[in-house]
N, CA, C and O atoms as a GROMACS GRO file, in nm:
protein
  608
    1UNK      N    1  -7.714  14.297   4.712
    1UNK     CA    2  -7.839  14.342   4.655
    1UNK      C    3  -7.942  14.229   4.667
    1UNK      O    4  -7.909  14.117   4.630
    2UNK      N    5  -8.052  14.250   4.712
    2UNK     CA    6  -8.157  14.135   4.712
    2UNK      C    7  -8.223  14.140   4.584
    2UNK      O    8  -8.214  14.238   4.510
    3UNK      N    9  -8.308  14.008   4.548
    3UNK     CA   10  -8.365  13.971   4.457
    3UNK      C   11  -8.449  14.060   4.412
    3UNK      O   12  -8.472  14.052   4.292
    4UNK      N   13  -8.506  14.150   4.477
    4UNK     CA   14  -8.610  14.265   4.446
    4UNK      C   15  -8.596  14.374   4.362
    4UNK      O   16  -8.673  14.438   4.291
    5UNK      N   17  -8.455  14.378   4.392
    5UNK     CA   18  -8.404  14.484   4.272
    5UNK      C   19  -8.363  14.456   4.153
    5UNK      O   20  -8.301  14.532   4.080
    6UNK      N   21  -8.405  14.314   4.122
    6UNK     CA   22  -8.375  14.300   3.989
    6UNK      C   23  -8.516  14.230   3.923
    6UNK      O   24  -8.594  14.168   3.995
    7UNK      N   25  -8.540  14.250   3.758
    7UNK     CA   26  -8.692  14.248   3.735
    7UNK      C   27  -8.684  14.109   3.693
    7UNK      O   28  -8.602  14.034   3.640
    8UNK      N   29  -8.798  14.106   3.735
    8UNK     CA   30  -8.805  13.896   3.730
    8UNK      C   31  -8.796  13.884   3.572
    8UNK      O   32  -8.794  13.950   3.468
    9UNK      N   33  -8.794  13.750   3.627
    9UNK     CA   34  -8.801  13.604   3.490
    9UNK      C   35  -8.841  13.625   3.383
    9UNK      O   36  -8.960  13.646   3.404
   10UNK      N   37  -8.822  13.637   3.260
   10UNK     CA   38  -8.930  13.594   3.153
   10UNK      C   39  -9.043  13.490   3.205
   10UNK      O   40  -9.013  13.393   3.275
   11UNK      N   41  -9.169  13.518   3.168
   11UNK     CA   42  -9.299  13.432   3.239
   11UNK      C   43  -9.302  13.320   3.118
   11UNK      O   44  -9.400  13.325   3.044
   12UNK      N   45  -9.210  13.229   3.095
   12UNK     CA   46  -9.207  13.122   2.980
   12UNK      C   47  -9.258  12.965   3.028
   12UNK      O   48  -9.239  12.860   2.968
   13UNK      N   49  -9.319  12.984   3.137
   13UNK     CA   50  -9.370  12.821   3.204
   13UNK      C   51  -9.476  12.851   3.096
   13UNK      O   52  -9.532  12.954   3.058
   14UNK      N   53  -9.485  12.676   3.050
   14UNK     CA   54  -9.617  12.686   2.958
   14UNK      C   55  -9.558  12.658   2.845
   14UNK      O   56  -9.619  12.577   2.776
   15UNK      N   57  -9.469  12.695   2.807
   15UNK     CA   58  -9.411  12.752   2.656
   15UNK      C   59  -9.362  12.596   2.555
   15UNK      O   60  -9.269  12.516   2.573
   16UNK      N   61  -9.441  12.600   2.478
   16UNK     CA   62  -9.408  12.453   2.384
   16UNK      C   63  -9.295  12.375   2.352
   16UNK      O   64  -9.200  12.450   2.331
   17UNK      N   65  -9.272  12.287   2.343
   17UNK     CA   66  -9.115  12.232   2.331
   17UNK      C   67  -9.125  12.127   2.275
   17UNK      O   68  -9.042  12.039   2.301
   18UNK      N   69  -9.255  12.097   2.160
   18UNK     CA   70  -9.309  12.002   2.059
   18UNK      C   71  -9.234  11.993   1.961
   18UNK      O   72  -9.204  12.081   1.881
   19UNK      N   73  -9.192  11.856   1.966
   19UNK     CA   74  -9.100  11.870   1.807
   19UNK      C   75  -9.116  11.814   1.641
   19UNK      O   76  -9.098  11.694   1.623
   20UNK      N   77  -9.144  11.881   1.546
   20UNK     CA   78  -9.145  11.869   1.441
   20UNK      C   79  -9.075  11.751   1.373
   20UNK      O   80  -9.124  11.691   1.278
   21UNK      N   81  -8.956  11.722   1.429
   21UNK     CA   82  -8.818  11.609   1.331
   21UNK      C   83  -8.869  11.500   1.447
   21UNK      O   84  -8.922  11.512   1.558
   22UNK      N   85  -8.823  11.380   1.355
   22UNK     CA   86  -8.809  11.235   1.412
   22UNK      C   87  -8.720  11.215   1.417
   22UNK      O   88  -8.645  11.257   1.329
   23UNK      N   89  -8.661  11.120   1.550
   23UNK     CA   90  -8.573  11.101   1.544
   23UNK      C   91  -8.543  10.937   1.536
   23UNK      O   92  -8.622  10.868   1.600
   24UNK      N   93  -8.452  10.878   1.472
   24UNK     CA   94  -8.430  10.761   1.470
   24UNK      C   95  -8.289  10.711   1.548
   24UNK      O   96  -8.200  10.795   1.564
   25UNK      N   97  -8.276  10.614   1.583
   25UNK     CA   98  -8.155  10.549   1.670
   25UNK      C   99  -8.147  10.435   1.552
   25UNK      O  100  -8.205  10.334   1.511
   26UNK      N  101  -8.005  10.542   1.518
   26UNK     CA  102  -7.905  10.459   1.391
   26UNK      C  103  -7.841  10.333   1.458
   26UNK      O  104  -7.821  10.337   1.580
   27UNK      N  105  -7.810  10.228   1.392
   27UNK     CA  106  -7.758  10.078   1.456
   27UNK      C  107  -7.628  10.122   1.468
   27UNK      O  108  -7.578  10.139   1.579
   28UNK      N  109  -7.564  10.145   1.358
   28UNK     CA  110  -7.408  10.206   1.317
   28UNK      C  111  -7.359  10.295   1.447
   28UNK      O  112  -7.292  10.257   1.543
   29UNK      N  113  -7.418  10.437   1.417
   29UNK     CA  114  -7.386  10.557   1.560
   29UNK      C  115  -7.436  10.465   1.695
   29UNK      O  116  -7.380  10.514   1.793
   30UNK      N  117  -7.498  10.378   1.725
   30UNK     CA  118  -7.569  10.332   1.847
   30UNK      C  119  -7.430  10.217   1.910
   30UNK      O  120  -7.394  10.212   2.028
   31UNK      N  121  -7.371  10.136   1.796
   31UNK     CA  122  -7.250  10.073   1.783
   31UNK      C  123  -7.116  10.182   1.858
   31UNK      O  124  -7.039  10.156   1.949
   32UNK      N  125  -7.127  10.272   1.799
   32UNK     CA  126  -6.970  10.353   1.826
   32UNK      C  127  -7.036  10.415   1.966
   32UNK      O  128  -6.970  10.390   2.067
   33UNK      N  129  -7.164  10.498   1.985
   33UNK     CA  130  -7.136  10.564   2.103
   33UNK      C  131  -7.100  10.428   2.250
   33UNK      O  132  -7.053  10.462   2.358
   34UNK      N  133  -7.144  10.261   2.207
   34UNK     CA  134  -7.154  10.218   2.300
   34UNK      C  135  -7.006  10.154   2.289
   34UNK      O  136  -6.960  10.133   2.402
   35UNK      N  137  -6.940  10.128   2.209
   35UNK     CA  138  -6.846  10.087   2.222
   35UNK      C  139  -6.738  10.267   2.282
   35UNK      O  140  -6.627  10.237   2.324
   36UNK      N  141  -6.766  10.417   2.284
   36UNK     CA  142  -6.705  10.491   2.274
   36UNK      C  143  -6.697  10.486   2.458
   36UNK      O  144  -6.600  10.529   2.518
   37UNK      N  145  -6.764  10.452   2.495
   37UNK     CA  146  -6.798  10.407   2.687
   37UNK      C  147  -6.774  10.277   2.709
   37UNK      O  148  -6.830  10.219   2.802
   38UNK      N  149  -6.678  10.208   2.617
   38UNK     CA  150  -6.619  10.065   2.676
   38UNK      C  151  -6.699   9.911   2.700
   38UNK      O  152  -6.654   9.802   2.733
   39UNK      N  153  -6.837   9.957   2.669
   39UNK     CA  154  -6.967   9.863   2.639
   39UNK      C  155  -6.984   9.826   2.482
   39UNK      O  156  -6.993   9.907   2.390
   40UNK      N  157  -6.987   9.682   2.472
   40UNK     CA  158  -7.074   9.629   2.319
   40UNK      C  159  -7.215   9.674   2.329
   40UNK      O  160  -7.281   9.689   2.432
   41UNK      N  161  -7.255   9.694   2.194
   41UNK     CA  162  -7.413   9.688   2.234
   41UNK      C  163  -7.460   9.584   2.236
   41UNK      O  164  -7.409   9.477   2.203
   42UNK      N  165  -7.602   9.614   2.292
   42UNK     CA  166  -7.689   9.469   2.300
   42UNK      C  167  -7.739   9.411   2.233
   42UNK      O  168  -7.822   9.458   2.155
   43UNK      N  169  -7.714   9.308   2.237
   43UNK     CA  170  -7.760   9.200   2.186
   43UNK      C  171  -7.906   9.195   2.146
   43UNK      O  172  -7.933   9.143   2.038
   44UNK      N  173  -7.986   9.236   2.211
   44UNK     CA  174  -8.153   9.230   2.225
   44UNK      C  175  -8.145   9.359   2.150
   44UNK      O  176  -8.243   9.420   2.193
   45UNK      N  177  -8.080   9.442   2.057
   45UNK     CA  178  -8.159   9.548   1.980
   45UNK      C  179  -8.213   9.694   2.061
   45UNK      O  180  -8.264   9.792   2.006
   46UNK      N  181  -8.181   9.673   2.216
   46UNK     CA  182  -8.152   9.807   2.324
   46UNK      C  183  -8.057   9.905   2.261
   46UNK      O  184  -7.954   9.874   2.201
   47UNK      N  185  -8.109  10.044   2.282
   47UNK     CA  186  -7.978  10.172   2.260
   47UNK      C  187  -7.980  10.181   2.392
   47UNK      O  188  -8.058  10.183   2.487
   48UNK      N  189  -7.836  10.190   2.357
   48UNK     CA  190  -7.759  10.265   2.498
   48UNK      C  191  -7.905  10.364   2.554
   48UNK      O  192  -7.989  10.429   2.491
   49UNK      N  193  -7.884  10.340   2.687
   49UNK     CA  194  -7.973  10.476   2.747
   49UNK      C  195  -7.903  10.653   2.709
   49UNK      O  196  -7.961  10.755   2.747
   50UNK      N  197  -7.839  10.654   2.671
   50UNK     CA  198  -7.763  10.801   2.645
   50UNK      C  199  -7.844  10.887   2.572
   50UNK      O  200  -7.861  11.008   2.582
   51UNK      N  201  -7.913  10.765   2.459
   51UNK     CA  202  -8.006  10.814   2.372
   51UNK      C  203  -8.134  10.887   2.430
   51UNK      O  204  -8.202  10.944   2.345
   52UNK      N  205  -8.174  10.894   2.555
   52UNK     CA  206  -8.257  10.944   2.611
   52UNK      C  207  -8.266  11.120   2.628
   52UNK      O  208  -8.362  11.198   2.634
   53UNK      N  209  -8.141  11.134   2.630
   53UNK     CA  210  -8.081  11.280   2.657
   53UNK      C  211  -8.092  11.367   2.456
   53UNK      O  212  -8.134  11.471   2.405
   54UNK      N  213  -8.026  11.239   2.411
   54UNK     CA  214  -7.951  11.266   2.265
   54UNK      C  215  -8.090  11.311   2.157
   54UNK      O  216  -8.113  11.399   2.074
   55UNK      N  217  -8.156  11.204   2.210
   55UNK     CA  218  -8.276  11.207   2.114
   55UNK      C  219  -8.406  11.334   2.170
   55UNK      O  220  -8.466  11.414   2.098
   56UNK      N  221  -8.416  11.316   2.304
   56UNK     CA  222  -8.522  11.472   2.310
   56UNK      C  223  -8.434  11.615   2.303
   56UNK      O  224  -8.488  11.722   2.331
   57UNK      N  225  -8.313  11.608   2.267
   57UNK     CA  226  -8.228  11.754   2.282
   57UNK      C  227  -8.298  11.788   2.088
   57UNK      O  228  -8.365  11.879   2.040
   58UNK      N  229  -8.234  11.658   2.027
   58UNK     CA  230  -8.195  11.691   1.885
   58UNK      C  231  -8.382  11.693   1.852
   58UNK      O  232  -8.422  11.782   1.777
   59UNK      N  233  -8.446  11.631   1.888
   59UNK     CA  234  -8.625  11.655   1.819
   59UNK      C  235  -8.694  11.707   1.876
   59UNK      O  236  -8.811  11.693   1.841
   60UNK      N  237  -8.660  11.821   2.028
   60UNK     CA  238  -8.713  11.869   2.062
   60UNK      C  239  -8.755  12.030   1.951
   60UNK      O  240  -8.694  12.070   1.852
   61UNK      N  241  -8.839  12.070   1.997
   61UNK     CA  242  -8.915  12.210   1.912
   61UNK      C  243  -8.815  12.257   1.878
   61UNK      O  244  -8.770  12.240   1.764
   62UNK      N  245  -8.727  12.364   2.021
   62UNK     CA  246  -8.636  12.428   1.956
   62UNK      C  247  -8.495  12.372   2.007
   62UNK      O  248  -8.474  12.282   2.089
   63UNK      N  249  -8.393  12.461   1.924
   63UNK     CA  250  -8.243  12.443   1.940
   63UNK      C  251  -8.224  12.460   2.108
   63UNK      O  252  -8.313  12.463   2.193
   64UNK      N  253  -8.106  12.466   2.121
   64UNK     CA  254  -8.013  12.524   2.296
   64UNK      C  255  -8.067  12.673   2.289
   64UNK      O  256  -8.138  12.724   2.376
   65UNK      N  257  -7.998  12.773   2.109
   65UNK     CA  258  -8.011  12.833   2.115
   65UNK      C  259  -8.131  12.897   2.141
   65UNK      O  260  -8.145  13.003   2.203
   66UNK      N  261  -8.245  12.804   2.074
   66UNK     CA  262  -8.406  12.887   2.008
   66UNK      C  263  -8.440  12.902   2.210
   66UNK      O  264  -8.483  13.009   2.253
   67UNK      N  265  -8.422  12.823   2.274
   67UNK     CA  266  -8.476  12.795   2.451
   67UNK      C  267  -8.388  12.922   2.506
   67UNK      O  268  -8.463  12.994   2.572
   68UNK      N  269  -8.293  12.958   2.501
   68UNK     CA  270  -8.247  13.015   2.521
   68UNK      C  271  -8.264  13.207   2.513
   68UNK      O  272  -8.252  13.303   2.589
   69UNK      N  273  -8.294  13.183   2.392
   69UNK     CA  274  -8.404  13.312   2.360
   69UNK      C  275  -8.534  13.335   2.368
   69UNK      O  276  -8.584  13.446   2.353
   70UNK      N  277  -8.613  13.205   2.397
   70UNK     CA  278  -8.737  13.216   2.456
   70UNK      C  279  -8.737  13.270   2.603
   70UNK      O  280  -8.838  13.317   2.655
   71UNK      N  281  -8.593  13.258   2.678
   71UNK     CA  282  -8.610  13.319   2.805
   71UNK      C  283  -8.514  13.424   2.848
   71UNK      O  284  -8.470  13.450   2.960
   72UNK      N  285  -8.490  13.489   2.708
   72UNK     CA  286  -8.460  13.651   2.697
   72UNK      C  287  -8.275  13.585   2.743
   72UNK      O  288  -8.218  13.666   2.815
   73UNK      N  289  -8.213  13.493   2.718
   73UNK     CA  290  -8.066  13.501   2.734
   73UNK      C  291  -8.000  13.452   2.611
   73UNK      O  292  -8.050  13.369   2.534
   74UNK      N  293  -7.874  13.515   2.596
   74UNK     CA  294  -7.811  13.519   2.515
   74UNK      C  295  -7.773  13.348   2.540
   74UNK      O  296  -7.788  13.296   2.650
   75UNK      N  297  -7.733  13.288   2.445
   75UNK     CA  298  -7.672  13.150   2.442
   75UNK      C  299  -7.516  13.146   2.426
   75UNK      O  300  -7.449  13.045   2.449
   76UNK      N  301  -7.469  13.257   2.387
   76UNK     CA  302  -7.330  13.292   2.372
   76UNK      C  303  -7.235  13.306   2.542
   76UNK      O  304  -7.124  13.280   2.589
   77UNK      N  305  -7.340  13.350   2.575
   77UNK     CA  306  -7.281  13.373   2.808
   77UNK      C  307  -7.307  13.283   2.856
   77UNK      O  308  -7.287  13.282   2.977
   78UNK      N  309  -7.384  13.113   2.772
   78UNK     CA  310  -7.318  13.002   2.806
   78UNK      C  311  -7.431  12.914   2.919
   78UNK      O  312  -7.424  12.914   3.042
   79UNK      N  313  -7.507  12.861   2.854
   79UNK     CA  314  -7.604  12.812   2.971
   79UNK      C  315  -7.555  12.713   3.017
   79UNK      O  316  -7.479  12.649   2.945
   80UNK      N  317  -7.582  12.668   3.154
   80UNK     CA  318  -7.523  12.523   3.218
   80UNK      C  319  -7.618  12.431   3.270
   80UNK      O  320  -7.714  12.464   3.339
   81UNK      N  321  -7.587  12.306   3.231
   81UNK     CA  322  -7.631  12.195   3.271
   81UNK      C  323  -7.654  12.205   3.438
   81UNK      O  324  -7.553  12.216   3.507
   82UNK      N  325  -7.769  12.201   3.496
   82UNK     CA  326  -7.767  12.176   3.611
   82UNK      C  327  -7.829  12.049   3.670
   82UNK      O  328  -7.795  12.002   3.778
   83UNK      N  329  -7.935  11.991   3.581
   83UNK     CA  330  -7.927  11.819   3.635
   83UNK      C  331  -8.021  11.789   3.508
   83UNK      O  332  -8.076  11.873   3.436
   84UNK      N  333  -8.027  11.630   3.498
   84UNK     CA  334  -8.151  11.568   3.427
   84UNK      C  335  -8.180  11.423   3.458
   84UNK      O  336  -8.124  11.318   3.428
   85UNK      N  337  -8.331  11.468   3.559
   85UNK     CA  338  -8.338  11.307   3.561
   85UNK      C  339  -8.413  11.238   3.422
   85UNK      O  340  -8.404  11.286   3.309
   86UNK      N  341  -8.484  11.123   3.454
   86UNK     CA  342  -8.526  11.077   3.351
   86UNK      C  343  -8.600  10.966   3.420
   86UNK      O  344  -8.547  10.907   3.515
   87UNK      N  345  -8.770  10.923   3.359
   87UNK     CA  346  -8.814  10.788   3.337
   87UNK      C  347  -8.831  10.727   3.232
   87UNK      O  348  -8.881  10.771   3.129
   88UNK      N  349  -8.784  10.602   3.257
   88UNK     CA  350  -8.822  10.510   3.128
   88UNK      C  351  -8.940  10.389   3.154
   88UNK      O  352  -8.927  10.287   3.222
   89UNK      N  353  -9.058  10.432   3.078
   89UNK     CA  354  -9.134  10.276   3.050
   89UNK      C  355  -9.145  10.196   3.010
   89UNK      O  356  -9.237  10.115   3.017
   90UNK      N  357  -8.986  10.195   2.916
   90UNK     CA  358  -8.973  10.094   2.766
   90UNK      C  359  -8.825  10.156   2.756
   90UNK      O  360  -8.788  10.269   2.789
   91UNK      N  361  -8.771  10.078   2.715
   91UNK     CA  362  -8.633  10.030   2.678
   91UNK      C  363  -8.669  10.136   2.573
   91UNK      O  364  -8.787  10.166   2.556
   92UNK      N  365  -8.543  10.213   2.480
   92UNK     CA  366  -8.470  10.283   2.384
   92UNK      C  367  -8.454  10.155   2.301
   92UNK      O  368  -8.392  10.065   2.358
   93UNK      N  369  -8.505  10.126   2.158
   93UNK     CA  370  -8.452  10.027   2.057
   93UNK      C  371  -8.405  10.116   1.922
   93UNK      O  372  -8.449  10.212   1.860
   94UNK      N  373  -8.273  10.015   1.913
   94UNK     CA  374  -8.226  10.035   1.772
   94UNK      C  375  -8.309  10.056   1.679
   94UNK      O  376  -8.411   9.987   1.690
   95UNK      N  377  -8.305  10.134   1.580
   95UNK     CA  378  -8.391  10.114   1.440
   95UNK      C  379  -8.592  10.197   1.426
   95UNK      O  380  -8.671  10.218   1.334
   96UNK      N  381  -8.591  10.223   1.620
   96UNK     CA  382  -8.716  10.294   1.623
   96UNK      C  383  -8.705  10.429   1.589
   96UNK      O  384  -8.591  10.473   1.603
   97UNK      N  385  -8.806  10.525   1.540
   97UNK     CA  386  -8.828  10.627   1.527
   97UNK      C  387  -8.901  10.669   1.664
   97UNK      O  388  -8.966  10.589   1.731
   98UNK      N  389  -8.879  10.820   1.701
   98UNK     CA  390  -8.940  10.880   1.829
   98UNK      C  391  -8.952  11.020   1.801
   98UNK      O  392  -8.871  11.102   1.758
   99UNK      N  393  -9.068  11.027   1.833
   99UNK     CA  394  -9.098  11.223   1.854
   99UNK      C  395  -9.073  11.268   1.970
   99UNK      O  396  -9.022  11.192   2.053
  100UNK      N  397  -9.107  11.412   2.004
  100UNK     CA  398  -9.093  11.472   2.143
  100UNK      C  399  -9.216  11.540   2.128
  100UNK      O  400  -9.292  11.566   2.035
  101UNK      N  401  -9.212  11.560   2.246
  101UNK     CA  402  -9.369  11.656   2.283
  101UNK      C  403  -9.278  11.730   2.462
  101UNK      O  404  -9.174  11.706   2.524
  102UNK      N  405  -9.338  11.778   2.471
  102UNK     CA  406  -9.251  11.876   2.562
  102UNK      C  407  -9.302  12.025   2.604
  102UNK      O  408  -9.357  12.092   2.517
  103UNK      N  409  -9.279  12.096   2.777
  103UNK     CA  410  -9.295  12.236   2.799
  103UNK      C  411  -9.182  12.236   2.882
  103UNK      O  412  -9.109  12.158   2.942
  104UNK      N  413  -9.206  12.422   2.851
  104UNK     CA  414  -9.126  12.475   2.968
  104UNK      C  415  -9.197  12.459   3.111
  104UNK      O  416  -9.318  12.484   3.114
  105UNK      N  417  -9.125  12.413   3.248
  105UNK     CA  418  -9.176  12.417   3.328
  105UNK      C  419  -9.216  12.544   3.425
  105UNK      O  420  -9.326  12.585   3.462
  106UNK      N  421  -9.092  12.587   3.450
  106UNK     CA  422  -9.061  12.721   3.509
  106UNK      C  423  -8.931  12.820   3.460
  106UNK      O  424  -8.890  12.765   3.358
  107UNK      N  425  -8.871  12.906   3.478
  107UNK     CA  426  -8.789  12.974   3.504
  107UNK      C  427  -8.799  13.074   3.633
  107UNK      O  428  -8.897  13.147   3.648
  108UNK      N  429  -8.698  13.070   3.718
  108UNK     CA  430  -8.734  13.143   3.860
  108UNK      C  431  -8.577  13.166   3.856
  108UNK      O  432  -8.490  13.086   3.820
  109UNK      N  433  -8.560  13.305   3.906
  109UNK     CA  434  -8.461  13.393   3.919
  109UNK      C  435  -8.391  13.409   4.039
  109UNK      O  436  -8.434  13.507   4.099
  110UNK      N  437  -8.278  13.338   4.112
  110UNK     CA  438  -8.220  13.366   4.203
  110UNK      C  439  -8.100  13.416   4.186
  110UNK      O  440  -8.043  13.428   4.078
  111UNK      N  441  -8.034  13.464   4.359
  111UNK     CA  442  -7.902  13.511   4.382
  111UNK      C  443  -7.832  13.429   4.437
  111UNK      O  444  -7.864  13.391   4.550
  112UNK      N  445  -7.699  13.371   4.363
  112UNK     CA  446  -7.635  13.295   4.444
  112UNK      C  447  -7.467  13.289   4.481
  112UNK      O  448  -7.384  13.337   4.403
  113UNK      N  449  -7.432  13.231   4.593
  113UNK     CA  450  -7.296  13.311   4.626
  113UNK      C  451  -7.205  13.324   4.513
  113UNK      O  452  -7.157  13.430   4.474
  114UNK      N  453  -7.183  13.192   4.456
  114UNK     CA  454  -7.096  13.142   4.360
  114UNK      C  455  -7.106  13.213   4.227
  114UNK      O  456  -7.010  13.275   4.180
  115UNK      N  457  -7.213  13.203   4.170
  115UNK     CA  458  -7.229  13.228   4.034
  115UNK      C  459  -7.327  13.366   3.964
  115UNK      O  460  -7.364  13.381   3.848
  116UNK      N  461  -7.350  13.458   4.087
  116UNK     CA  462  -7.413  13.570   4.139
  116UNK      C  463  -7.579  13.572   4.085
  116UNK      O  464  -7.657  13.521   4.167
  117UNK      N  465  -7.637  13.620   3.967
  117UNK     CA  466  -7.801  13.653   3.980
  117UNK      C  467  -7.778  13.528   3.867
  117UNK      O  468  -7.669  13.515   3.810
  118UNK      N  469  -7.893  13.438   3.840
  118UNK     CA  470  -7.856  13.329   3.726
  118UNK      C  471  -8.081  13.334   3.749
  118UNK      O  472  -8.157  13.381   3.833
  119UNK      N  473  -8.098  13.250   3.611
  119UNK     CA  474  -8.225  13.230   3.601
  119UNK      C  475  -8.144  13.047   3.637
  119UNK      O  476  -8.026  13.017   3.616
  120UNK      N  477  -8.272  12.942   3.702
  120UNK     CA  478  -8.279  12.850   3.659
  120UNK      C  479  -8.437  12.814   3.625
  120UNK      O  480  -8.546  12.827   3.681
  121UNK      N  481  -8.374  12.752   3.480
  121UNK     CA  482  -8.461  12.687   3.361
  121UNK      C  483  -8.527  12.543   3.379
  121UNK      O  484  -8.456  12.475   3.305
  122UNK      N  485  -8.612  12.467   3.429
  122UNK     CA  486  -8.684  12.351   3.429
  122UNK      C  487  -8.753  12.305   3.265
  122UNK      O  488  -8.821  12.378   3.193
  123UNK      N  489  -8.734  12.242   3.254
  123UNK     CA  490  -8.820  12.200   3.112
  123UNK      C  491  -8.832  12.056   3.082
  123UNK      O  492  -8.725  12.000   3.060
  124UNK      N  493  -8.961  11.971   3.076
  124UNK     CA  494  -8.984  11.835   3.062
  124UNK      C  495  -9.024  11.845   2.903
  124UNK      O  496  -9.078  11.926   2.826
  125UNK      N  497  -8.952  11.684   2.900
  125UNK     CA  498  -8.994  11.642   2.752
  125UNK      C  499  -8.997  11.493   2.719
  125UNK      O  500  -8.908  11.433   2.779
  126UNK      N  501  -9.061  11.431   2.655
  126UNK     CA  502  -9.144  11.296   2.673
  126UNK      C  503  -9.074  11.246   2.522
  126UNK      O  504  -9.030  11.319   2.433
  127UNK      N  505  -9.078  11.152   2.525
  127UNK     CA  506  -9.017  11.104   2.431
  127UNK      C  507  -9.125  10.986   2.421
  127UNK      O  508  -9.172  10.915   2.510
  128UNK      N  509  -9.158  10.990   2.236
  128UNK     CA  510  -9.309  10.883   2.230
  128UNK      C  511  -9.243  10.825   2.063
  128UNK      O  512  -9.174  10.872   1.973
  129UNK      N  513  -9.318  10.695   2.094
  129UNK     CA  514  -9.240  10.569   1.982
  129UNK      C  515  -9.353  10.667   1.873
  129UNK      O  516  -9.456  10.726   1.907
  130UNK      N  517  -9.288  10.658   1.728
  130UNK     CA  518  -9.342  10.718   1.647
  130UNK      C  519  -9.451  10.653   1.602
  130UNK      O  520  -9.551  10.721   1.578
  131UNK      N  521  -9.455  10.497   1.580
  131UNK     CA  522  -9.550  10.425   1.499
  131UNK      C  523  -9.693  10.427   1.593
  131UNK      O  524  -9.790  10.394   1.524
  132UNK      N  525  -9.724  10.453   1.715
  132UNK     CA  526  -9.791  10.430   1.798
  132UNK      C  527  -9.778  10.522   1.899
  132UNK      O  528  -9.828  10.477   2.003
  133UNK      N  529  -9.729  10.640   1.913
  133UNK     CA  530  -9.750  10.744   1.951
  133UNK      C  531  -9.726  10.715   2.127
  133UNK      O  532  -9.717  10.813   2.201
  134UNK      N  533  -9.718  10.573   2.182
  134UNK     CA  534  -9.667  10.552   2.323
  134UNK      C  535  -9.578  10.644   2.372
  134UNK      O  536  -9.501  10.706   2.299
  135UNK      N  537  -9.583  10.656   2.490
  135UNK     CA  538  -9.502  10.753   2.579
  135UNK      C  539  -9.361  10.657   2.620
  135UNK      O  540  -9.387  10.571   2.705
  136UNK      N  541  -9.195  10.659   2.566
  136UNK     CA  542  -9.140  10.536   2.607
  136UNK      C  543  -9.058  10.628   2.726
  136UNK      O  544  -8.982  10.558   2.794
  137UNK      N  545  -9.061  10.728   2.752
  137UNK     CA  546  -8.981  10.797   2.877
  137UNK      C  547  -9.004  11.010   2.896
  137UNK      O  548  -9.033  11.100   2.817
  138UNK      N  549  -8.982  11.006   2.998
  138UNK     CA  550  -9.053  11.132   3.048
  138UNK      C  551  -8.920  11.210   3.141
  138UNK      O  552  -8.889  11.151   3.244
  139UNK      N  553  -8.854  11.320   3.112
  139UNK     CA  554  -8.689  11.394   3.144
  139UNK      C  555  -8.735  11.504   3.165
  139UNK      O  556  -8.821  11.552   3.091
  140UNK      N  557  -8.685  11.569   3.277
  140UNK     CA  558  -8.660  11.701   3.336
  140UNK      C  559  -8.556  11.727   3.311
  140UNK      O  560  -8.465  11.645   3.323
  141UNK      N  561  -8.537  11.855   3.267
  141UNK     CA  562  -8.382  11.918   3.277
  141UNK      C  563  -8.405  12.052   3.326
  141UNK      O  564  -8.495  12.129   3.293
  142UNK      N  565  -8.289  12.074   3.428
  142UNK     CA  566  -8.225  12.205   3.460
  142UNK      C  567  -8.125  12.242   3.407
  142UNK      O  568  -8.019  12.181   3.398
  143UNK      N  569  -8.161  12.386   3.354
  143UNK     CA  570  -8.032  12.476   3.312
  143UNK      C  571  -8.012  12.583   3.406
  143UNK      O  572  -8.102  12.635   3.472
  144UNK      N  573  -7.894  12.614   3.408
  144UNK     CA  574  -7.882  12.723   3.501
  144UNK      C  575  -7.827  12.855   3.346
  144UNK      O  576  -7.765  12.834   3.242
  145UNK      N  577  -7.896  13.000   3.413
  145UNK     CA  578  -7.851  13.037   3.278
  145UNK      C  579  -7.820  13.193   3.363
  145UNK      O  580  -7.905  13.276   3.398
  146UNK      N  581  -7.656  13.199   3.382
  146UNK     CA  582  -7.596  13.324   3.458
  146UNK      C  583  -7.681  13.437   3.385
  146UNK      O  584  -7.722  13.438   3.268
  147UNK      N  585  -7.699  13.547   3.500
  147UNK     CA  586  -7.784  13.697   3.428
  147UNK      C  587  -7.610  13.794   3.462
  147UNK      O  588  -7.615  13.897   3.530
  148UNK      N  589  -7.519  13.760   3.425
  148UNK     CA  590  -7.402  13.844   3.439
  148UNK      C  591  -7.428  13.988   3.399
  148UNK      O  592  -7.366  14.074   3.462
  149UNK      N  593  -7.509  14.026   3.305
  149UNK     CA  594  -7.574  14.120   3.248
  149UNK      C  595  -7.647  14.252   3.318
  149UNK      O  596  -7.637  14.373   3.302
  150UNK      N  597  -7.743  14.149   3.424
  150UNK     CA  598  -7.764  14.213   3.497
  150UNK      C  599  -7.742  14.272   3.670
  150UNK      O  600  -7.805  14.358   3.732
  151UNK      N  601  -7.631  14.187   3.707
  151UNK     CA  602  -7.552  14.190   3.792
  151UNK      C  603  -7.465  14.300   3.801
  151UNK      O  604  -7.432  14.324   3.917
  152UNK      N  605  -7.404  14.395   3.693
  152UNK     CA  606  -7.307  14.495   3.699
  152UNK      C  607  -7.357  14.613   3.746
  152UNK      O  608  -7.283  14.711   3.757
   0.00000   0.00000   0.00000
């Protein structure tokens, strides 16, 4: 079946992904996740980079789930990670507070051999030091989110 016969995307490029909660990078949790990957932390008061991922998921606008229903799929049929890069202009520090600010980029609907009709999901989100509102890094993520639903 070609792509034509099935009705496009939710039109969600645009769509806010501003977040309300702050997030802080605990010394304690910043200790265990780096020692949990075989690294001490640093010395200089650096979080692990992991926090990059950790911190715009948890202060972004919405949940896995809330994104998930902004683009008409169930979160239960399981969305997948399909990449995330990331820039940083500033080191991640222990003990800072950070907001998110964030959109959806696209959602575009393909057919593919493996995993049959799937939306993939683009969405950037910036991560900014709270006291001063600086931009300290800027992440794309792809989700891939199967339309099994509409495949039968």
């Amino acid at each position: 079946m070609n792509e034509l016969a099935f009705p496009p995307a939710p039109n969600v490029a645009g769509t806010s992904l501003d977040g309300t909660r702050i997030f802080t990078i605990n010394l304690e949790e910043n200790a265990a996740l780096c020692r949990s990957t075989g690294v001490e932390p640093a010395s200089d008061g650096s979080a692990h980079p992991i926090y990059y991922y950790i911190a715009t998921q948890v202060a972004m606008g919405k949940t896995v789930a809330g994104v998930c229903e902004t683009c008409e799929f169930d979160v239960e049929e399981g969305p997948m990670m399909g990449s995330s890069g990331v820039k940083f202009t500033e080191q991640l520090m222990v003990g800072e507070s950070y907001k998110v600010t964030g959109e959806i980029l696209s959602l575009v609907r393909k057919q593919s051999r493996k995993l049959g009709l799937m939306d993939v999901l683009t969405y950037r989100l910036r991560l900014h030091r709270q006291a001063d509102g600086t931009c300290i890094l800027e992440t794309d993520n792809v989700w891939v989110l199967p339309r099994k639903e509409l495949a039968a």
